[in-house]
N, C-alpha and C positions, 0 to 999 in steps of 0.2 A: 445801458445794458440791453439787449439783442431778447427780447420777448421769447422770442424763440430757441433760445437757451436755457431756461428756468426748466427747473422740473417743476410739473406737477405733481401734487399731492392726491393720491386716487380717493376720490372722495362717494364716492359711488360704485354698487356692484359691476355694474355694466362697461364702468372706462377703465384703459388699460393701464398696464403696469409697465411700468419702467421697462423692462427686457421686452415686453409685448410692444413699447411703441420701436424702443431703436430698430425691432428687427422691419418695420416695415418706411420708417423717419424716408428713409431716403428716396422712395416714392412720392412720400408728399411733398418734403417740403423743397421749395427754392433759393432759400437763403432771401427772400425779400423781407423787406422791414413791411412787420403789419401791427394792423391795431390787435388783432387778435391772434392767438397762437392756434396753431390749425391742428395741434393735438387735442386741444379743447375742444375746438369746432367738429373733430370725429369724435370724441368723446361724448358730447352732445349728443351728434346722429343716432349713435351706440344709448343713447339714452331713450331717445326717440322709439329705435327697433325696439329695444325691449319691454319699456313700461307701456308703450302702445300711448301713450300721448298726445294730443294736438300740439303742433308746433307751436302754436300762438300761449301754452302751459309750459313750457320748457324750462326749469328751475330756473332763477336768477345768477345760481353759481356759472352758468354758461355762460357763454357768449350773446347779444340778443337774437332772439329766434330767427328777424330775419335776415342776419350774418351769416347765421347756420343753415337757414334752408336753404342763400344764396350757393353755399359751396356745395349740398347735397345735389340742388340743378347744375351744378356747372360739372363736378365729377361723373353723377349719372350721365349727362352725356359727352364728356368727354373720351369718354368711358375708361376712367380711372377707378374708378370701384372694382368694374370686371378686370381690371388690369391685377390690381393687389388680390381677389379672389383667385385669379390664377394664378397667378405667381404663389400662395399659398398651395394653393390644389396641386402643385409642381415639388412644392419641397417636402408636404406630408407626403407623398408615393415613392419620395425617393429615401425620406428617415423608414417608412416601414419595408423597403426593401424593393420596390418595384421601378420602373421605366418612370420618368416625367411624363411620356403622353401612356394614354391609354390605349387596350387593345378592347376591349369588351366594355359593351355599357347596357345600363337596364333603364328600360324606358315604362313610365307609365303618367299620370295626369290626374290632377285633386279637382272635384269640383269647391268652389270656397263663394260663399255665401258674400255678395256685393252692400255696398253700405249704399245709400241714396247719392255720397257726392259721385260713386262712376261715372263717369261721362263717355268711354269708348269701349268696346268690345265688352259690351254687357248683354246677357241672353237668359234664357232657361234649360236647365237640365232637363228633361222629362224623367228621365232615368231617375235622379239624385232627387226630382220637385226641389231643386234649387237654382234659384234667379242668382246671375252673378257671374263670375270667369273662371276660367280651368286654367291651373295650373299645370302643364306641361312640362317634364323634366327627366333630360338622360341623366345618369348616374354613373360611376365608375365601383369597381368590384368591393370599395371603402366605404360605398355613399356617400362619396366627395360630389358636389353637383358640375357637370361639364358643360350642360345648355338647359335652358331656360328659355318657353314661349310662353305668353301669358296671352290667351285670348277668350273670345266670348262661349261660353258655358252650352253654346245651343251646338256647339260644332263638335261630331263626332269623332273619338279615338283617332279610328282609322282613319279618316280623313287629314284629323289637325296632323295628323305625327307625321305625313311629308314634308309639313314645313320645318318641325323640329329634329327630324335626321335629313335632313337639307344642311340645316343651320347645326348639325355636327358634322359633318362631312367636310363643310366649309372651314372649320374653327379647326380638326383635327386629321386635315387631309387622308393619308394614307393608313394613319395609323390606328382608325376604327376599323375590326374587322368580323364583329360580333356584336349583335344588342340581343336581350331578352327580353321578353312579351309577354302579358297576358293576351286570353282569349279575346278582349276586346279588338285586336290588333289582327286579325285572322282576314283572307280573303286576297284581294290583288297586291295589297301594300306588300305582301312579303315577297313576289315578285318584281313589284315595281324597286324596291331595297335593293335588290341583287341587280338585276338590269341598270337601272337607272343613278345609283351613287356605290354600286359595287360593297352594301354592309348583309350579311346572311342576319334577317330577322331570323331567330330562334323562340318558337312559343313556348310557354311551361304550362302544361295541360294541370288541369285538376282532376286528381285520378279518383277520389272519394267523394262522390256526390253529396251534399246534406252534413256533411260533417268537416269542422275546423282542422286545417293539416297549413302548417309553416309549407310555405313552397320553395323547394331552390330558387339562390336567387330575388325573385320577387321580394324577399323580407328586407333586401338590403334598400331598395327604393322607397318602401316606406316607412324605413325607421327615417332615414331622410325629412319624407316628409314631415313626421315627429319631429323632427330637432327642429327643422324650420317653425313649426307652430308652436312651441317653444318661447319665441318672440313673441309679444304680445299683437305688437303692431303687424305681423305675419298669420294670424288666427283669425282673419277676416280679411277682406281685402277693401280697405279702406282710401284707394288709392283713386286721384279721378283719374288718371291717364295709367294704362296698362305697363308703362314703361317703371313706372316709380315703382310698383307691384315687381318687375322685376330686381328691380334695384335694391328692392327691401329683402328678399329673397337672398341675393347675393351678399347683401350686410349681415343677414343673418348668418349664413357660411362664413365670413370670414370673425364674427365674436369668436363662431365655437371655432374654426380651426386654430385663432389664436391662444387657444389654450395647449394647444402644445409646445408653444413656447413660452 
């Protein structure tokens, strides 16, 4: 009997259900014969992101730990993770009524407090007095996440955001034609946007000094950030390599967009 044909039995919050894996099955799997079923094996990950766990604590019900972390490195850079997050962020816009690619995105950046294993692009906020990495992230008008840069903590707004509306421009050629900003984001950048990758940075001013006001827009990138830290193993960035931080990021997006199906 074919491993890979057994259902599993959902045995935990975190892994999915029956309709949740077939709708994505055919991304993962290759019809090879393995020792282990690779629903489990994302099932696992999906355990991982959420209880925030060391790999080397991975319940026994899994796969061993490192079966599973093999596949987490091998899809993080094959980049099948980003692959199934998009391909989700493509079919939620088109179930709530909009276009597959986006036209508008909101951009903003989390400082998130680094654990000792970081080993690359680790810095300090002065602003936050927090040691550690920025999360970086465009959003679309759902706070569905688009791009994702994850770098060291000492590098400013304005600065870091050429590299991440670079790396949307790339991913979503023509079809960016708006981002929104906070004040952080003010100065050449919204010149060098227009000139340079052809996107109209649009800033949202805060009109009431001293006092709390939702601001257009803006609320949708960081309810975002909410759901990502949500995960557990996303509430810190425990990651030594910046790239895994993105990857966890993106696992996160695709538990919760799996709940629409």
């Amino acid at each position: 009997m074919n491993i890979n044909n057994i259902l599993i039995m959902k045995q935990y919050q975190s892994d999915l259900t029956d309709n949740q894996w077939q709708f994505i099955k055919n991304m993962i799997e290759d019809n090879r014969k393995r020792k282990y079923n690779l629903r489990g094996v994302l099932d696992a990950i999906l355990y991982i992101s959420k209880s925030g766990c060391q790999w080397r604590m991975l319940p026994k019900d899994y796969a061993p730990w490192e079966s599973v972390y093999y596949y987490f490195r091998k899809w993080k850079r094959n980049g099948l993770l980003e692959e199934i997050h998009d391909f989700l962020v493509g079919k939620i816009r088109l179930k709530k009524g909009k276009k597959t690619l986006p036209s508008v995105g909101v951009i903003d950046s989390q400082t998130i407090k680094g654990s000792n294993l970081c080993h690359a692009e680790v810095g300090y906020d002065g602003g936050k007095k927090v040691k550690g990495r920025k999360r970086h992230i465009v959003v679309d008008t759902l706070g569905l996440l688009l791009v994702v840069v994850v770098h060291s903590a000492t590098a400013h707004d304005s600065k870091a955001a050429k590299k991440v509306l670079s790396a949307l421009k790339e991913k979503y050629l023509n079809s960016i034609k708006k981002v929104f900003a906070d004040g952080g984001y003010r100065g050449e950048l919204i010149s060098w946007a227009k000139q340079e990758i052809g996107i109209l940075l649009e800033i949202v001013k805060r009109n009431d000094a001293g006092r709390f006001k939702i601001l257009p827009k803006r609320w949708i990138v960081e309810r975002t950030f909410a759901w990502i830290s949500f995960q557990r193993r996303a509430s810190k960035d425990y990651e030594r390599l910046p790239e895994s931080s993105v990857a966890f990021m993106q696992i996160a997006m695709i538990r919760l967009m799996l709940n629409y199906f």
